[in-house]
NULOPA-809542 format. One record per residue (C-alpha): residue number from 0; y, z, x. Coordinates in steps of 0.2 Angstrom, whole numbers, plus 2048, in hexadecimal, padded with zeros to 3 digits. Example, Ala and Ser with C-alpha at 12.3 -4.5 7.8 and 13.67 -1.06 7.14 Angstrom:
// NULOPA-809542
0, 7EA, 827, 83E
1, 7FB, 824, 844
This chain:
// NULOPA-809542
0, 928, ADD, 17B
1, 937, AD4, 183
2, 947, ADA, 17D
3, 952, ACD, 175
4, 95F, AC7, 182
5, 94F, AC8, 18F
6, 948, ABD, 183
7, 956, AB1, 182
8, 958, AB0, 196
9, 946, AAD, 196
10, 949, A9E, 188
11, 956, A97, 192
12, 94D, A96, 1A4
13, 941, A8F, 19A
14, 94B, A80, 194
15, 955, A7E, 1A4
16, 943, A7D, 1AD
17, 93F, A70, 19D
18, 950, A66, 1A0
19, 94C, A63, 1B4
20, 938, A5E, 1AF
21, 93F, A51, 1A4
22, 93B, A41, 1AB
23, 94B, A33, 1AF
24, 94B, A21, 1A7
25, 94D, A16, 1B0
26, 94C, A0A, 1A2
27, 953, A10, 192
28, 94E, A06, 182
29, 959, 9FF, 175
30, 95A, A0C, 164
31, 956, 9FA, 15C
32, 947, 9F6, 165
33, 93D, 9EC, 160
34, 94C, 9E0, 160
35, 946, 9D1, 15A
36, 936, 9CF, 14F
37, 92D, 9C1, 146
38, 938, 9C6, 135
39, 947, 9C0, 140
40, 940, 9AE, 142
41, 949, 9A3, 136
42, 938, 995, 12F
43, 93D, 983, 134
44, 92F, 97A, 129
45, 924, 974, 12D
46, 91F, 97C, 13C
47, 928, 98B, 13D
48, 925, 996, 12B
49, 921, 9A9, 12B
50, 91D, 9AA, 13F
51, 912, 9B6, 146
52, 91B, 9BE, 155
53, 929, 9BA, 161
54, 929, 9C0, 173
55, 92D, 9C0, 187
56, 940, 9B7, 187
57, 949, 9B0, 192
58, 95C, 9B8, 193
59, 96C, 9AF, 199
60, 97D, 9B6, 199
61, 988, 9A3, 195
62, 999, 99F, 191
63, 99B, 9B2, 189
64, 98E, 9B2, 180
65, 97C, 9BB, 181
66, 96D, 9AF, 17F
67, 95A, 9B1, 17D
68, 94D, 9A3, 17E
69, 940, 9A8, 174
70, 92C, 9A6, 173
71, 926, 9A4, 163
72, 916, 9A4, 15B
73, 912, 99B, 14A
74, 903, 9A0, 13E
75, 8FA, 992, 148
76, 8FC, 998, 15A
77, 909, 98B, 15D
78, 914, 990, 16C
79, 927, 98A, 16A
80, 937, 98F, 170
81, 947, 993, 166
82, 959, 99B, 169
83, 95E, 9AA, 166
84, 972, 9AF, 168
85, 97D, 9BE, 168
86, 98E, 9C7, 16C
87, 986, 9D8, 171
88, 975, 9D4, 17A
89, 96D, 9DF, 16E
90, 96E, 9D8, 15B
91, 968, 9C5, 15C
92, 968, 9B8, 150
93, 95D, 9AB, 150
94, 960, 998, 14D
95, 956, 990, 142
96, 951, 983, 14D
97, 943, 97E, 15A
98, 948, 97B, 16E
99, 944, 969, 171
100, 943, 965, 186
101, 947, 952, 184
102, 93B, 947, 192
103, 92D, 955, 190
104, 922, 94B, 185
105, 922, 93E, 193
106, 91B, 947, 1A1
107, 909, 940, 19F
108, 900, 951, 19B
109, 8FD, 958, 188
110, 905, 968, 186
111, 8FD, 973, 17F
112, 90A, 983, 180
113, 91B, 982, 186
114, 91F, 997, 18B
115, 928, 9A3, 194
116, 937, 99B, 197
117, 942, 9A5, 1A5
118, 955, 99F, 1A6
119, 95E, 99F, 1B5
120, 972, 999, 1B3
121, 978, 98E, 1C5
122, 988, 986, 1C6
123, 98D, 97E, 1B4
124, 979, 97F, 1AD
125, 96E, 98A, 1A8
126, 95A, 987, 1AC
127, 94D, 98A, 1A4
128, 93C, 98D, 1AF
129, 92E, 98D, 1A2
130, 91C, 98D, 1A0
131, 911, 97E, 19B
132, 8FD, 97E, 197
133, 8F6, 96F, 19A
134, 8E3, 968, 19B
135, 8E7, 96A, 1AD
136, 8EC, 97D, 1AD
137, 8FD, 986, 1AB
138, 90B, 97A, 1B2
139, 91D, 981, 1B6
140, 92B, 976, 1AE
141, 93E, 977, 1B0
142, 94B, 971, 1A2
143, 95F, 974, 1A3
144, 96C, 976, 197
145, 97E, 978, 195
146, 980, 97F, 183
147, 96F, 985, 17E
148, 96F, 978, 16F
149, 966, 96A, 17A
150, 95A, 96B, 187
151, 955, 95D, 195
152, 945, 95D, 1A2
153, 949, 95E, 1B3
154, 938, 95F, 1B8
155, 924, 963, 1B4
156, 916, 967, 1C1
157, 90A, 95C, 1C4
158, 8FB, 964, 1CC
159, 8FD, 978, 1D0
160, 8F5, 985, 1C3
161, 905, 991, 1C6
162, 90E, 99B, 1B9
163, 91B, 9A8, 1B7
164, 92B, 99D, 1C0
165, 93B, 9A5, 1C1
166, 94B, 99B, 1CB
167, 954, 9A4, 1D7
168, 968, 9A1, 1D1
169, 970, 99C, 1E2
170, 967, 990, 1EF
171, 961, 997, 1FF
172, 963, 98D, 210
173, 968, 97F, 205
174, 958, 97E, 1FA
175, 956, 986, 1E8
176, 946, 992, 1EA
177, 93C, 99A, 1DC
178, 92E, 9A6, 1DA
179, 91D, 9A2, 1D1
180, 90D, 9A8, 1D0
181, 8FC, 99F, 1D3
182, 8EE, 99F, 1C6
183, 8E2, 9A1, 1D4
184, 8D8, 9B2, 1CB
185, 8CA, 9AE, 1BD
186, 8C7, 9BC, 1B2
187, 8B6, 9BE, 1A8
188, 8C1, 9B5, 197
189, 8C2, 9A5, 1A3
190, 8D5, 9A5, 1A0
191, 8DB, 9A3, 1B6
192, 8EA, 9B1, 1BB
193, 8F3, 9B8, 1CA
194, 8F4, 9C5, 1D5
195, 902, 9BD, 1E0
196, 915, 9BA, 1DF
197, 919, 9AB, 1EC
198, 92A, 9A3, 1F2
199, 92C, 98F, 1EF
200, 93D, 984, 1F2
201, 940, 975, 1EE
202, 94F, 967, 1F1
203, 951, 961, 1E1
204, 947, 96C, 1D5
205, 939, 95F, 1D3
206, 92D, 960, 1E1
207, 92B, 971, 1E7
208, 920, 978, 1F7
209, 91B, 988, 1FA
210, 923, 993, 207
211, 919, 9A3, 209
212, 913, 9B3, 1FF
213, 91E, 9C0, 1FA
214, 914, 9CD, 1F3
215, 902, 9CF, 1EC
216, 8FB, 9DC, 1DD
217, 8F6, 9EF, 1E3
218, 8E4, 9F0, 1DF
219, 8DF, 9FF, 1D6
220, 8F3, A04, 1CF
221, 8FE, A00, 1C2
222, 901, 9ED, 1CB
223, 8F0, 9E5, 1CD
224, 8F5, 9D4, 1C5
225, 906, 9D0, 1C7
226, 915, 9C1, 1C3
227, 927, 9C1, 1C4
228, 930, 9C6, 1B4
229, 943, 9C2, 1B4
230, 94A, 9B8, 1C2
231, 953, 9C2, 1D1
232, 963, 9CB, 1CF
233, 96C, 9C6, 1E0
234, 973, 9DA, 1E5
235, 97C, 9E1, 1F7
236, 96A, 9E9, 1FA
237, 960, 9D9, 1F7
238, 95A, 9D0, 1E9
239, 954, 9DC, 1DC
240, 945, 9D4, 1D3
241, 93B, 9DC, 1C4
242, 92A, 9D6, 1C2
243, 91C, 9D9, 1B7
244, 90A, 9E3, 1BD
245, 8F9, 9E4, 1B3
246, 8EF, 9F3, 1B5
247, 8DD, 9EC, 1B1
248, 8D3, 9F7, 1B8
249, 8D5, A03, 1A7
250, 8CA, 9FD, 198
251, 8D8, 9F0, 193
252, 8E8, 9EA, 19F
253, 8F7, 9F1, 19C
254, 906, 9E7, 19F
255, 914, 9F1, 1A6
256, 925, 9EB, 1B0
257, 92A, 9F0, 1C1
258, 938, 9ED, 1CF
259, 938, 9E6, 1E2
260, 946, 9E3, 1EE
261, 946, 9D4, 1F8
262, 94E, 9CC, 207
263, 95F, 9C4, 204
264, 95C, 9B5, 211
265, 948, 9B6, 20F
266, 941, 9BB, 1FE
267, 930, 9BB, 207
268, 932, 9CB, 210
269, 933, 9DB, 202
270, 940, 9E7, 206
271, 938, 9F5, 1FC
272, 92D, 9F6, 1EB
273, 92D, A01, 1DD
274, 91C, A0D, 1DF
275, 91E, A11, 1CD
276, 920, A06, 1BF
277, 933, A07, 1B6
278, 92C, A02, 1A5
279, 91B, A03, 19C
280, 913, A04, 18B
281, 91B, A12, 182
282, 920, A0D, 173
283, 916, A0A, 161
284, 91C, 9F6, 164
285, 916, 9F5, 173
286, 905, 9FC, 16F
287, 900, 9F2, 162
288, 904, 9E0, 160
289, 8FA, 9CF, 163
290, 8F6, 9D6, 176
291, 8F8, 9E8, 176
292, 8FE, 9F3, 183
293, 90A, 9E8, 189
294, 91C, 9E9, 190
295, 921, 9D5, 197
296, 933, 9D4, 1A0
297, 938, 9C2, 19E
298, 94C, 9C4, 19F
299, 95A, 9CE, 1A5
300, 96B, 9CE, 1A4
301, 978, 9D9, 1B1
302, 987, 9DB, 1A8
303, 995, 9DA, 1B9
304, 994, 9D0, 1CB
305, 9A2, 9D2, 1D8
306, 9AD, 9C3, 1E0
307, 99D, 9BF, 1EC
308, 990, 9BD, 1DE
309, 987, 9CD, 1E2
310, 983, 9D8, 1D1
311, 98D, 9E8, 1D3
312, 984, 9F9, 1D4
313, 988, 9FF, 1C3
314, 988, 9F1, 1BA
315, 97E, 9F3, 1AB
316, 96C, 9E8, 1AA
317, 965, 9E3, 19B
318, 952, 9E1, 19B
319, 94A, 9D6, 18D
320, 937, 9D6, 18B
321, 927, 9D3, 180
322, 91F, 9E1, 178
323, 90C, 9DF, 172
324, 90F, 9CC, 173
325, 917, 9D0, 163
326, 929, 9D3, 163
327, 93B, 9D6, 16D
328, 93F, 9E6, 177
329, 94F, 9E9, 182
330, 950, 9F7, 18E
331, 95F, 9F9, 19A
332, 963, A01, 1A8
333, 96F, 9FF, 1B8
334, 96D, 9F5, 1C8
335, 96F, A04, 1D3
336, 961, A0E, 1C9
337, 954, 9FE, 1CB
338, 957, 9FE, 1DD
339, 955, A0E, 1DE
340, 944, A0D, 1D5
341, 940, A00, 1E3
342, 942, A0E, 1F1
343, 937, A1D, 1E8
């Protein structure tokens, strides 16, 4: 039998051994997660009363203030958006009112969903990349605002089945660029999705053309299916981009969030990419919802950019994402540590 002390030095190179084991976060979720759930949805009758979930926001940093563009769901599987606003960027009040995009309901398709929205603030606006179904497919739409009280069309595809659209917030050679993803994959459901993020630019963000591919899904791993998540984080190292990945080769796809580093003057060529995800299913909320087993980034937030526009090394990043199709998490972390996470 061990003698006391020997026993307590055996304890204790135990717990140090324990202490270096334990894994690091590189996404660390809020204490209040979920943050927002369907109970936070004020009714607007008649269409919106006693919702059924809200998910996968877009996230701007505007005029001091945090906002969130929020999907929600009604009892009949109506798709609208709504504003969400907060001093923090943790405890979000929503308004009790429902987005309206003026010149949308004359683009000559019937909409069926309008979701996703992904903000990206240029010069005096914030835009609003969003996703559209149609008879025709999933169409990409962009709207701007000023004050997140009204909302104008800028643009709606007219042919492409292409989804997941996030703008770029500074012009490259002149043109504004985004990434999308092409609905080019049928899956046994019938519902069309994508394995592949590609680069677009456009001169006046109505008629875009494709420029080339930037990165396709990892058969097999954790990225099979994969879409951009928030738009890129312009950084000394490149920009940072967090995208989702579906595993689908388990019994049911798991959706989980992961990080790449792309060129500065050519988002095309991939700097490095993540091998691991940097966030996945963990939690009870994420787990069970509408669509279970699912973490969606849709918006991110970095808190500090120096005089040349580039987001500082430490500055704080606030990553905002559907869980289950059902409700709001937040996870943050630093721009140093998602780069990093890029290079494992």
């Amino acid at each position: 039998m061990l003698r006391c002390e020997s026993a307590r030095v055996c304890v204790d190179s135990v717990s140090r051994r324990r202490e270096v084991r334990v894994p690091f976060a590189i996404l660390n979720r809020s204490s209040a997660n979920p943050i927002l759930t369907r109970r936070d949805i004020p009714d607007v009758p008649p269409r919106i009363v006693d919702v059924s979930s809200v998910f996968n926001p877009g996230a701007a940093f505007w005029r001091g203030r945090y906002f969130l563009l929020l999907r929600v769901q009604t009892r009949g599987r109506e798709t609208v958006l709504m504003v969400a606003e907060s001093g923090d960027g943790e405890r979000f009040s929503v308004r009790p009112s429902i987005v309206n995009i003026d010149g949308l309901e004359s683009v000559g398709a019937r909409i069926f969903h309008v979701y996703d929205p992904r903000l990206t603030a240029i010069d005096d606006c914030v835009y609003v990349v969003f996703a559209a179904d149609t008879d025709g497919g999933c169409r990409l739409g962009i709207a701007r605002t000023v004050d997140f009280e009204s909302f104008e069309l800028v643009s709606f595809g007219a042919n492409d089945d292409v989804r997941n659209g996030v703008l770029f917030p500074e012009r490259l050679n002149g043109r504004f660029v985004r990434l999308e993803r092409p609905n080019r994959v049928a899956l046994d459901s019938g519902v069309t999705t994508g394995s592949e993020i590609v680069l677009a630019a456009s001169d006046d963000l109505v008629d875009w053309e494709p420029v080339g591919s930037v990165m396709t899904g990892r058969w097999h791993y954790w990225d099979e299916l994969i879409g951009s998540g928030p738009p890129p984080v312009k950084t000394r190292e490149g920009w940072l981009h967090v995208y989702h990945g579906v595993a689908t080769h388990l019994n049911a796809g798991i959706y989980q969030a992961g990080v790449v580093l792309l060129d500065l003057h050519d988002p095309t060529k991939v700097i490095a990419r993540g091998r691991n995800n940097i966030l996945e299913p963990r939690e009870l909320y994420e787990h069970v919802g509408q669509v279970p087993n699912v973490v969606f980034p849709s918006g991110m937030i970095v808190e500090g950019f120096d005089a040349e526009g580039f987001a500082r090394a430490d500055s704080v990043v606030r990553l905002y994402y559907g869980a289950a199709d059902t409700v709001v998490g937040l996870a943050t972390s630093t721009i140093a540590e998602l780069i990093d996470a890029c290079r494992e």
